[in-house]
N, C-alpha and C positions, 0 to 999 in steps of 0.2 A: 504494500500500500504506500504510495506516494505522499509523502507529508511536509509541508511547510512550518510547520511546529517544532517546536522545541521538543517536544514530547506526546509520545502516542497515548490512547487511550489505553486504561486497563483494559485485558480481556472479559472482564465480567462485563463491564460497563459498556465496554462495545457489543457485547452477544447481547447486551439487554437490548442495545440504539437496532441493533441489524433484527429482531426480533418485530420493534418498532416498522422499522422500514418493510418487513415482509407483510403487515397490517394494512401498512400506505398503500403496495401491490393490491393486494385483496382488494382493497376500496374502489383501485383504479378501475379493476377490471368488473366489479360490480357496476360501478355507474355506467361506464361502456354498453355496459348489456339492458340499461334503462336509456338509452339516449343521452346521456347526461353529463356533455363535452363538458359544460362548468366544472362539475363533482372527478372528472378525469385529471383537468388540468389543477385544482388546488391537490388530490392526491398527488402528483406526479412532482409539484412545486415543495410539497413534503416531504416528498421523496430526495429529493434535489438537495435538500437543507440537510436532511439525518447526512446525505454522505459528505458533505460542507464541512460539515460537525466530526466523521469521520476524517476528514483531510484528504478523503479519495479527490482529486482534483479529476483525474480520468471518467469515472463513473461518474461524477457529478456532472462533467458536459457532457455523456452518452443522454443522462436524460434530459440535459436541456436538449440537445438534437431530439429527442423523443417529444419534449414538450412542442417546440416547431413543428416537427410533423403534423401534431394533432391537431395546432391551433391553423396549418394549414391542409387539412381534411376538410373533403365535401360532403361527408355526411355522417351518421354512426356505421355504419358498416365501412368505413374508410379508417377510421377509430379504433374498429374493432380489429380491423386488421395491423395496424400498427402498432397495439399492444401485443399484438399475438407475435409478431416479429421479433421484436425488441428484450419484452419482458423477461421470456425464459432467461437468456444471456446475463441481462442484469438481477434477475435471483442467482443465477450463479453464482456472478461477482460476488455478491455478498454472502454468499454461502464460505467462497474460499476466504473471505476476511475473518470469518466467524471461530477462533480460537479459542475461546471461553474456560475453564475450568468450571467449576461446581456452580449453580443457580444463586441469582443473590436477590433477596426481597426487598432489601432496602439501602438508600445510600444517603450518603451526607451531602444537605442542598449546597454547601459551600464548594464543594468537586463540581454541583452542577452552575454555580456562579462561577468557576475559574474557567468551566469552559466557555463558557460566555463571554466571559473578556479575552480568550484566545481565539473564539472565532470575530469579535469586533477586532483585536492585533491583524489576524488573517485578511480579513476583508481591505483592510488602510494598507497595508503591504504591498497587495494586489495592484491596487488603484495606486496606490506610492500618493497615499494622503497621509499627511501628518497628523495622529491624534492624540487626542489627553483623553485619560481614562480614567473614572474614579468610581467608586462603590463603597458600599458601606460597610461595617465591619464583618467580621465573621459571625456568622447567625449558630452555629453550632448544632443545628437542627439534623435530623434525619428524614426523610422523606420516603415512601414506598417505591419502590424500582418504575411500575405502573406511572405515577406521577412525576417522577425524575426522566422519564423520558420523552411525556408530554409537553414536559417545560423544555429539553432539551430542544422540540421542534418551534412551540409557539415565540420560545426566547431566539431562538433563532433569525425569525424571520425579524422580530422588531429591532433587533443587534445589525444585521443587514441595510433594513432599510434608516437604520440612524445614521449609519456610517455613507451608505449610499447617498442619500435624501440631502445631506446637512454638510456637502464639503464641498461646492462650487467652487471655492477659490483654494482650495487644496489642502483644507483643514478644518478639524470635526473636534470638538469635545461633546462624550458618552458617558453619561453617566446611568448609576445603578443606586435605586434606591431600595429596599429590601427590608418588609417587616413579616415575621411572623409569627403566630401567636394559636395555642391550642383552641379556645373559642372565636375568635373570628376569622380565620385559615391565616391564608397568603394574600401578600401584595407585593407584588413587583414593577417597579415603576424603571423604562428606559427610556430617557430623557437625553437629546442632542441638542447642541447648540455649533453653529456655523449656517454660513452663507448661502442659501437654499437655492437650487438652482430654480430661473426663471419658468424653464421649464422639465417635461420631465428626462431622466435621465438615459441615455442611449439602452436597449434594451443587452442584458450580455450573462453571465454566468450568476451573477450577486444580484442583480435589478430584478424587480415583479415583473408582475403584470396587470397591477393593480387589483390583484387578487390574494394577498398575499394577509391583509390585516382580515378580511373576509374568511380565508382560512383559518385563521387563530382565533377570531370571533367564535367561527363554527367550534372548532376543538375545544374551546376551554366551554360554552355553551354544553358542549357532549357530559363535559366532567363535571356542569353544576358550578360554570366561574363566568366572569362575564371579562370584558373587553371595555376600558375606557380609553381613548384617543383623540389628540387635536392639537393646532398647534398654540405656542407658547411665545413668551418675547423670544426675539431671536431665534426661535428651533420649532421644537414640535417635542412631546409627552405624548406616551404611551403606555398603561400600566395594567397588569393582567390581573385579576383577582380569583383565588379560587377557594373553596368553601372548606371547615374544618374535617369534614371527613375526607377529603381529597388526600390529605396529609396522615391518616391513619391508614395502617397494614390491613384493618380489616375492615375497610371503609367502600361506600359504594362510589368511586370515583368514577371509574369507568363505565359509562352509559351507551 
């Protein structure tokens, strides 16, 4: 696996994210079989992030080439065919990335904040934007594997679009705000500031397609959490909330 990080994922933590992403598949090819190019394309843009998150850089533009196909298909059975192409190949991929040792139920949300700020590092690298990064202290929390992977997708995409969205003139500050608390769940607020382009930004491997806060909307929606977004002086806010049972091992997060 190709990686621009300092350091690769644990094997548990990644067989949990590649678990995740075989979910993404499943959804893809459901909607496919309902007509339901939208429901195709945000699985496929999840898909795209787990491997981002991953540092598969390869497998990550195989499915944006997949997402183009689709989004230039004429119909669902053009759809259908292009997953049926495509997909086996990349369950592969991710089968041979899948190393894991023994099953893990739960993990520390602070592992899933560091990776958050190494996929915001990742993203500025890329583009060769200068960025300042700050977040708040260690929360010392544990979180269920289930919802550690959720957040790895939905933080995903708002780390992306800060970094993307908020560096016109070639420089981003990201920040992370982070409360949690057994009676009122989670809050996760990421917040940028810099220069927002006039317009929007060239489509390419890190850019939406303005479906991307729609997706996270949906997701945390699924787990019982909502979605607040808009912009701010100078930047744009965005902060996920998700409910006290989300955070429990034996909780009904998953819906």
């Amino acid at each position: 696996m190709g990686s621009d990080l300092d350091e690769g994922l644990p094997p548990n933590l990644l067989g949990q994210l590649i678990d995740y992403a075989h979910g993404r598949i499943a959804y893809a090819r459901s909607a496919a079989g309902n007509a339901d190019r939208t429901g195709v394309l945000h699985a496929l843009h999840q898909l795209k992030g787990i491997c981002a998150h991953a540092a598969d850089e390869a497998l990550a533009g195989r499915i944006h080439e997949l997402e183009e196909r689709v989004l230039r298909s004429s119909g669902p059975d053009a759809i259908v065919e292009a997953l049926r192409d495509e997909l086996p190949e990349i369950e592969s991929a991710l089968e041979h990335l899948d190393h894991r040792g023994s099953a893990i139920r739960t993990l520390p949300l602070d592992d899933i904040v560091a990776r958050a700020a190494a996929e915001a590092r990742r993203v500025a690298k890329r583009r060769h934007v200068e960025l300042t990064l700050a977040h708040t202290d260690p929360t010392g929390a544990t979180i269920p594997a289930r919802t550690a992977m959720m957040l790895f997708d939905v933080i995903g995409h708002l780390v992306r679009n800060a970094v993307v969205h908020g560096s016109a003139n070639g420089r981003v500050a990201v920040a992370f705000h982070i409360h949690v608390h057994p009676d009122t769940g989670l809050s996760w607020e990421v917040a940028n500031r810099g220069q927002h382009a006039s317009s929007p930004p060239a489509l390419d491997i890190d850019s939406g397609r303005g479906i991307a806060l729609d997706a996270v909307g949906a997701e945390l929606v699924r787990n019982g959490g909502r979605l607040e977004h808009g912009p701010v002086t100078d930047g744009y806010r965005a902060t996920i909330h998700l409910p006290p049972d989300a955070l429990c091992e034996t909780g009904t997060g998953e819906r």
